[in-house]
N, CA and C atoms as a LAMMPS dump frame, in Angstrom:
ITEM: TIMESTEP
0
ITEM: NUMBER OF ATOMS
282
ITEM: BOX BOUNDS ff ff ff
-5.0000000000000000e+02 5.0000000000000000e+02
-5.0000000000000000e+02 5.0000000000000000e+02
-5.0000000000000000e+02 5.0000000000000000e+02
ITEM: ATOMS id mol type element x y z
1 1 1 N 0.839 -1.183 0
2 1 2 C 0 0 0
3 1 3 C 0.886 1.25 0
4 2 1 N 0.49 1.953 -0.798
5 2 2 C 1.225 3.18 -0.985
6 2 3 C 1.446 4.215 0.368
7 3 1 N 1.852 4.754 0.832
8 3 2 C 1.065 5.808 2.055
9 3 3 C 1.302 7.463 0.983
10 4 1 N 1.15 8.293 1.076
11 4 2 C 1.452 9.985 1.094
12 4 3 C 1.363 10.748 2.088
13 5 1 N 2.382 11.617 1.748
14 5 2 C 2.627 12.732 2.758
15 5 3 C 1.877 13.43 3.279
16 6 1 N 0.194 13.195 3.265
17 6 2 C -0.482 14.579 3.03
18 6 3 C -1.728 13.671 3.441
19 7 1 N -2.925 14.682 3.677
20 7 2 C -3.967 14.067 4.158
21 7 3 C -4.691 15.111 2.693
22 8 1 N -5.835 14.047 2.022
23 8 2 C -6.529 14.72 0.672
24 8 3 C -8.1 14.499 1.049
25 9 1 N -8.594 16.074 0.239
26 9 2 C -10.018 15.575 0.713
27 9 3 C -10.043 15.932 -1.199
28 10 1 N -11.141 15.099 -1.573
29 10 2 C -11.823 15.155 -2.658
30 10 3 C -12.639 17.224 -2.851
31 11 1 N -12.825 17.776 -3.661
32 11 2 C -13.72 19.173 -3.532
33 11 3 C -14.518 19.256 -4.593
34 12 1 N -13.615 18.187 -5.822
35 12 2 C -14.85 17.865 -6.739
36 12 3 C -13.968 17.402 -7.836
37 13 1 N -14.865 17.007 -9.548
38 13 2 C -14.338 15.927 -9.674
39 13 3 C -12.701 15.294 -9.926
40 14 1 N -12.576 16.345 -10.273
41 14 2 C -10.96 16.875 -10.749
42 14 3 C -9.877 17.897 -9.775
43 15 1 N -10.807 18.451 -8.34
44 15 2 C -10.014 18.683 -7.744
45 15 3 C -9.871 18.631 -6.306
46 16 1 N -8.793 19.001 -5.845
47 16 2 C -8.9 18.254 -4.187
48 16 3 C -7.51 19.589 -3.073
49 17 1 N -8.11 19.095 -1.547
50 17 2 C -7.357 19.851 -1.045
51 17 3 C -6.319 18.851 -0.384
52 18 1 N -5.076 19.258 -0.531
53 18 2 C -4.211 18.177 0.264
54 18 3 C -3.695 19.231 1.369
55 19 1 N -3.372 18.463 2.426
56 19 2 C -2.848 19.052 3.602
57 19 3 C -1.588 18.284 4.276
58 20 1 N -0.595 19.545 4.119
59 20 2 C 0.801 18.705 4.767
60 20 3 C 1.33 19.074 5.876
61 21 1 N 1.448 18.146 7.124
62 21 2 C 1.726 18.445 8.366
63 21 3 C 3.041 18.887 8.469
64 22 1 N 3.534 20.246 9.504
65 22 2 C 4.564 20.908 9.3
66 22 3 C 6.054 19.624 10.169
67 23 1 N 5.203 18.448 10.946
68 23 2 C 6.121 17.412 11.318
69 23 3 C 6.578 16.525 10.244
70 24 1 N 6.339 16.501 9.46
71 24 2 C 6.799 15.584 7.966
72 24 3 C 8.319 15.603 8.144
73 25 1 N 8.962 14.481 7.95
74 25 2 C 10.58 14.824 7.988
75 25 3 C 10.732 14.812 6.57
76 26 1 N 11.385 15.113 6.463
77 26 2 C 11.904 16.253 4.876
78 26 3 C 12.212 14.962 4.246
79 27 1 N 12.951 13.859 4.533
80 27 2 C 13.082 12.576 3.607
81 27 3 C 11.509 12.05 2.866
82 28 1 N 10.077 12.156 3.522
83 28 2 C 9.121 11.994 3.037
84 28 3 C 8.769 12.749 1.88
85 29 1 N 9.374 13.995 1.564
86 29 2 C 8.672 14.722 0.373
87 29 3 C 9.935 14.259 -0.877
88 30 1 N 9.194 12.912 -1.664
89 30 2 C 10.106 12.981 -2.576
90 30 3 C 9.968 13.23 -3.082
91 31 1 N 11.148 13.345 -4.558
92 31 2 C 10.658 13.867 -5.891
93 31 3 C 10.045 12.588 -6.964
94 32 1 N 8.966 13.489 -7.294
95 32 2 C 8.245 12.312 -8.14
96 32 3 C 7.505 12.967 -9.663
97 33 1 N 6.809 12.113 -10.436
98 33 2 C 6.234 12.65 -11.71
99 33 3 C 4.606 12.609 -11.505
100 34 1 N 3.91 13.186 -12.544
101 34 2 C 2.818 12.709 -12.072
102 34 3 C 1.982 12.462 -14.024
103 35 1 N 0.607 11.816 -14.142
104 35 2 C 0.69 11.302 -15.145
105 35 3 C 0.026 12.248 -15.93
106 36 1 N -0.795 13.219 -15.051
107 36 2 C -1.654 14.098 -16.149
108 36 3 C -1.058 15.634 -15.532
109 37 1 N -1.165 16.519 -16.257
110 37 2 C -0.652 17.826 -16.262
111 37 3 C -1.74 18.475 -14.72
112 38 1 N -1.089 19.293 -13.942
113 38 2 C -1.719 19.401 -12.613
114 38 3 C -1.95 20.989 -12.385
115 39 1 N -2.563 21.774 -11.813
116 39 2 C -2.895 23.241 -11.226
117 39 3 C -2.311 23.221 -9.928
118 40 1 N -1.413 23.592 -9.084
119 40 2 C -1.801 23.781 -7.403
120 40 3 C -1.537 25.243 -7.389
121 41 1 N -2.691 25.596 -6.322
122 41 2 C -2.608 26.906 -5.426
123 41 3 C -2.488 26.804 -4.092
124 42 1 N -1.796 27.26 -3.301
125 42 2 C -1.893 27.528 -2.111
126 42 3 C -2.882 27.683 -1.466
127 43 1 N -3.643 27.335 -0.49
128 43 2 C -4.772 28.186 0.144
129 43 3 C -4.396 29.599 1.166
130 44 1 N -3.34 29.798 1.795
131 44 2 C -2.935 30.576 2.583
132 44 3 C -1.292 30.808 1.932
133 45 1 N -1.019 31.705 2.629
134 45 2 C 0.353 32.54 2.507
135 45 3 C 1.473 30.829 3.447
136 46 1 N 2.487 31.116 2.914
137 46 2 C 3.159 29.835 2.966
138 46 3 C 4.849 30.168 2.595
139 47 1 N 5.835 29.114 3.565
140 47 2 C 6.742 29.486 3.228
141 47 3 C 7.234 28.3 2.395
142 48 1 N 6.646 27.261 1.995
143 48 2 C 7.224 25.931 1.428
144 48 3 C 7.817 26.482 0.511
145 49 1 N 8.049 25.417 -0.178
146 49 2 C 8.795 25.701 -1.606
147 49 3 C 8.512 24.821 -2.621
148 50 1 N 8.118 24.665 -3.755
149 50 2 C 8.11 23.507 -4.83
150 50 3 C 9.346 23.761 -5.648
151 51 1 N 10.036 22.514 -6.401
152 51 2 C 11.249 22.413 -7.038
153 51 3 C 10.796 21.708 -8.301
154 52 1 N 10.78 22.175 -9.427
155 52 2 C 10.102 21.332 -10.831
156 52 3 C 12.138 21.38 -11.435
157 53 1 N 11.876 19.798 -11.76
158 53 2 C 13.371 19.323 -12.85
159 53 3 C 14.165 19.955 -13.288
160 54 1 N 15.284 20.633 -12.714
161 54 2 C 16.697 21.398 -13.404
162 54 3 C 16.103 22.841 -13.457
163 55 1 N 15.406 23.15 -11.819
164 55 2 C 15.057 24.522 -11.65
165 55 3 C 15.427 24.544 -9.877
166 56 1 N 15.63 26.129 -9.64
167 56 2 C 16.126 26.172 -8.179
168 56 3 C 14.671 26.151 -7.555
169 57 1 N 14.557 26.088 -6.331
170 57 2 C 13.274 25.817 -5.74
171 57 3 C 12.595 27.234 -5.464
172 58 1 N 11.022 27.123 -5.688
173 58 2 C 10.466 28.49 -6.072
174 58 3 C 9.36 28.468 -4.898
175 59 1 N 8.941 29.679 -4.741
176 59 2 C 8.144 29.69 -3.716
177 59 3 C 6.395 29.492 -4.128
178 60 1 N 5.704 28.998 -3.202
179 60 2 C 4.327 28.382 -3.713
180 60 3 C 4.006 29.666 -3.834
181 61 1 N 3.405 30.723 -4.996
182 61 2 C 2.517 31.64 -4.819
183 61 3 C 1.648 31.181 -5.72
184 62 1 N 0.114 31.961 -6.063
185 62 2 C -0.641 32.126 -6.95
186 62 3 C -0.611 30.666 -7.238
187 63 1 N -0.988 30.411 -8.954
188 63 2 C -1.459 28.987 -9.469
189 63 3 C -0.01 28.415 -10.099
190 64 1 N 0.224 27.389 -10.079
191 64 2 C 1.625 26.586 -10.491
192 64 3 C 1.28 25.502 -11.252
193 65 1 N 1.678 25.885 -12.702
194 65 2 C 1.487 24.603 -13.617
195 65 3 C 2.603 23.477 -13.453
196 66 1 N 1.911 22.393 -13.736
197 66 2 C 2.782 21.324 -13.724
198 66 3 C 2.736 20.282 -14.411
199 67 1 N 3.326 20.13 -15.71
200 67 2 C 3.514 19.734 -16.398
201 67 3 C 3.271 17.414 -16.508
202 68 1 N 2.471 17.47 -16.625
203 68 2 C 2.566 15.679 -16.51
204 68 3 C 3.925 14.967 -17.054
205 69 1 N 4.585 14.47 -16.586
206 69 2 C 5.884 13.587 -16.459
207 69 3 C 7.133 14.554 -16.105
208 70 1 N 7.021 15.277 -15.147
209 70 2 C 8.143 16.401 -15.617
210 70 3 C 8.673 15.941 -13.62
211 71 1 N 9.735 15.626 -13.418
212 71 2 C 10.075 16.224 -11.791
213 71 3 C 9.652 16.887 -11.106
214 72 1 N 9.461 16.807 -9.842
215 72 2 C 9.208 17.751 -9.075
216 72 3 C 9.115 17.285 -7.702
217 73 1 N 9.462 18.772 -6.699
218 73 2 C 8.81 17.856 -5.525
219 73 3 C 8.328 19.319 -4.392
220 74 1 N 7.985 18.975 -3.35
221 74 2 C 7.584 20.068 -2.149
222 74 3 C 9.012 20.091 -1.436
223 75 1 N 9.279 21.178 -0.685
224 75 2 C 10.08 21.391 0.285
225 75 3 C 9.638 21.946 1.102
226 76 1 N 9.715 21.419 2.261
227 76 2 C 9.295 21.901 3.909
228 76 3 C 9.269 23.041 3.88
229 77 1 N 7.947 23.699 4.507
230 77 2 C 8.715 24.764 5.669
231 77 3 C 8.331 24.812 6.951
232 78 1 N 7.253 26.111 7.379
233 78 2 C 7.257 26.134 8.924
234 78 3 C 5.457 25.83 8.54
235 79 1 N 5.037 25.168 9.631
236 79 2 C 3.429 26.02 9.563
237 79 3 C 2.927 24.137 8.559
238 80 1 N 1.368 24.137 8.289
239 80 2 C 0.724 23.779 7.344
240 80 3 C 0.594 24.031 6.215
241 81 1 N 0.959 22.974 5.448
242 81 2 C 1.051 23.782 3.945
243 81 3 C -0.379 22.836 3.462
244 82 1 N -1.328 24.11 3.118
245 82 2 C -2.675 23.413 2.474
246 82 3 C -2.92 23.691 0.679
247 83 1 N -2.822 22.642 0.08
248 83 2 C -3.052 23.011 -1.624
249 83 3 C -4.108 22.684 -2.183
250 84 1 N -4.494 23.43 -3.379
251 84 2 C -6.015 23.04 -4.163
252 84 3 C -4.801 22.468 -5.439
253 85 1 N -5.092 21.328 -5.628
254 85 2 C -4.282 20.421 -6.585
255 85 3 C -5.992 20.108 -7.808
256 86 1 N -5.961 20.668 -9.244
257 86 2 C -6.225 20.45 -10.168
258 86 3 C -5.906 19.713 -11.29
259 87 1 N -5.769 18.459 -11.267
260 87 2 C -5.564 17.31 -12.227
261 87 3 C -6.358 17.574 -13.644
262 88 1 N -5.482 18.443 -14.846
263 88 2 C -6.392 18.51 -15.89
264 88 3 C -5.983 17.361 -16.534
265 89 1 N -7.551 16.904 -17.406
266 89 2 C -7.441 15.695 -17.538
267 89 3 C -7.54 15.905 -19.494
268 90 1 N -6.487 14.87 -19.929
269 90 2 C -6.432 15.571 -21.577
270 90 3 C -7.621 15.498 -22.218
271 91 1 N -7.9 16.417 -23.283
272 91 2 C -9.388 16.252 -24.142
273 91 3 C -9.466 14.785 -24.76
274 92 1 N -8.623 14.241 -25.385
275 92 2 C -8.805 13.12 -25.725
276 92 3 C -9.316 11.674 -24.626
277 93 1 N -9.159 12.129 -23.103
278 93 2 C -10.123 11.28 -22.063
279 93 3 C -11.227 11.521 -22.051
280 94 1 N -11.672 12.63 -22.529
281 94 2 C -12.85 13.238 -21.998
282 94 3 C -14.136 12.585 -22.786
């Protein structure tokens, strides 16, 4: 069984809020791909950081595209980091 870093609630059909506890030890946030191209926003002001493939690590503001198969990962910070994660799904599924 898989576990994740994060506790997810469903918000509808394509999108969801994940929530990451500020106790996470930093070895849990790995870097990984994902299969369909993704949206996240922050819900609150935040000091994390996201790192996308052969880029320095950027700070979560506003909406962050993310490319399906591309690297990436979260980096800690202080506090709860809460995201609205949007899984667009390609026209040809639809």
């Amino acid at each position: 069984m898989v576990t994740f870093p994060f506790e997810e609630k469903q918000l509808a059909e394509n999108v969801f809020l994940r929530c990451f506890d500020p106790n996470l030890e930093n070895d849990e946030l790995k870097w990984h791909i994902d299969k369909e191209d993704r949206l996240i926003e922050p819900e609150e002001k935040t000091d994390w950081k996201i790192q996308l493939d052969n880029k320095l690590p950027d700070e979560i503001f506003g909406e962050i595209f993310i490319p399906a198969g591309v690297w990436h990962r979260i980096i800690k910070g202080t506090g709860h980091l809460k995201l609205k994660v949007t899984k667009l799904i390609p026209l040809e599924d639809i």
